[in-house]
Kinemage of the C-alpha trace (Angstrom):
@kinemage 1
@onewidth
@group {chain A} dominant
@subgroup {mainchain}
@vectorlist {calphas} color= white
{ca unk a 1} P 112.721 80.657 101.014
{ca unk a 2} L 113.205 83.366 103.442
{ca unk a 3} L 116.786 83.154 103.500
{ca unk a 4} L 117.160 83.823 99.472
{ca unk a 5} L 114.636 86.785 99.942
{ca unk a 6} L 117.203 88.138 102.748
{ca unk a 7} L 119.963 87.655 100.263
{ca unk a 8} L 118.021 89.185 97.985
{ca unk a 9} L 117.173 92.129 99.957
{ca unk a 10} L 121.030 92.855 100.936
{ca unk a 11} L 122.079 92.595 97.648
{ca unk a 12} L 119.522 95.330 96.465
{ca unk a 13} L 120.013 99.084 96.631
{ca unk a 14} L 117.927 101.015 98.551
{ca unk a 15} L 116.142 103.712 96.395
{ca unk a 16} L 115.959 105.862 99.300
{ca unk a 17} L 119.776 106.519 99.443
{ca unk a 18} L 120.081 107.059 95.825
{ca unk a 19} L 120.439 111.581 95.129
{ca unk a 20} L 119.841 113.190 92.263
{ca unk a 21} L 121.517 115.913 91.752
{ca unk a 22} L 118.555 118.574 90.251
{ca unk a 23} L 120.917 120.944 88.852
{ca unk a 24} L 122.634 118.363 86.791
{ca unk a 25} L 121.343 118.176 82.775
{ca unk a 26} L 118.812 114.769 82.549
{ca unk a 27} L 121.198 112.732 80.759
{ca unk a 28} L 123.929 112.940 83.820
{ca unk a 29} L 120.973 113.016 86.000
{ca unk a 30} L 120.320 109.304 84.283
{ca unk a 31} L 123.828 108.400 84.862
{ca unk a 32} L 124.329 108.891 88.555
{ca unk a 33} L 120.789 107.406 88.975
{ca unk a 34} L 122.237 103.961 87.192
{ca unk a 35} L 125.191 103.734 88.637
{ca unk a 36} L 123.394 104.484 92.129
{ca unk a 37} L 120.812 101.863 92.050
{ca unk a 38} L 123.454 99.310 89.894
{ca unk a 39} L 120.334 97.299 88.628
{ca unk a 40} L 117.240 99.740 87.801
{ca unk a 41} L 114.790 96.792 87.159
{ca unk a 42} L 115.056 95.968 90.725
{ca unk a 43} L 115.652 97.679 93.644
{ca unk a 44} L 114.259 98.138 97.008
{ca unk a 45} L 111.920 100.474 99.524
{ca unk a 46} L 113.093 99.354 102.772
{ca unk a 47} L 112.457 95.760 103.305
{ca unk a 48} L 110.002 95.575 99.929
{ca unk a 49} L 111.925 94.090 96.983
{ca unk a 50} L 110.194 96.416 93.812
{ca unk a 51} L 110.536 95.289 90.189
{ca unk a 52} L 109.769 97.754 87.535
{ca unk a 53} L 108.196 96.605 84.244
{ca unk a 54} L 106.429 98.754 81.366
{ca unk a 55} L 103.129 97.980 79.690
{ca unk a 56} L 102.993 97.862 75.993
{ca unk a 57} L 102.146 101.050 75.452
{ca unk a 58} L 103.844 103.946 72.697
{ca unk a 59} L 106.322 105.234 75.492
{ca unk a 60} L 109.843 104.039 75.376
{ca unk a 61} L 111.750 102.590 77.936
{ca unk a 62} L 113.650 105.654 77.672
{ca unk a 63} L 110.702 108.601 77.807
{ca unk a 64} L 109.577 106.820 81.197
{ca unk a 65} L 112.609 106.722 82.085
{ca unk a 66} L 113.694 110.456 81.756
{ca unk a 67} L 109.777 111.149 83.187
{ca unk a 68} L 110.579 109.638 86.436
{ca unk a 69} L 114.035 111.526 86.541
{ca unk a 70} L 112.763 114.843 86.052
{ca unk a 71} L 110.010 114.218 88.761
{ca unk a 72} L 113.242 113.494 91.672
């Protein structure tokens, strides 16, 4: 079990080495934060595996998205 998690772990980017580029407009901001990460969903904080998921709630996918973008 431990072993998969450490597999797991290296395979995952580390969200504090992703930049954002704050002058760029949101949607390239978006952009270079995908292809950073490779795998938004799932990415890690060190050695803590994080998986994102949304509530059922009126806000899109994309309107948290761009939210947490313009807060970097």
């Amino acid at each position: 079990m431990e072993e998969n998690r450490k597999e797991l772990l290296d395979s995952l980017v580390d969200i504090r080495d992703v930049e954002i580029d704050e002058t760029l407009p949101i949607e390239e901001r978006m952009k270079s934060y995908v292809e950073q990460i490779k795998n938004p969903y799932m990415f890690k904080v060190g050695d803590t595996i994080v998986r994102v998921s949304y509530a059922n709630t009126q806000e899109t996918l994309n309107d948290n998205f761009v939210n947490l973008l313009a807060s970097m």
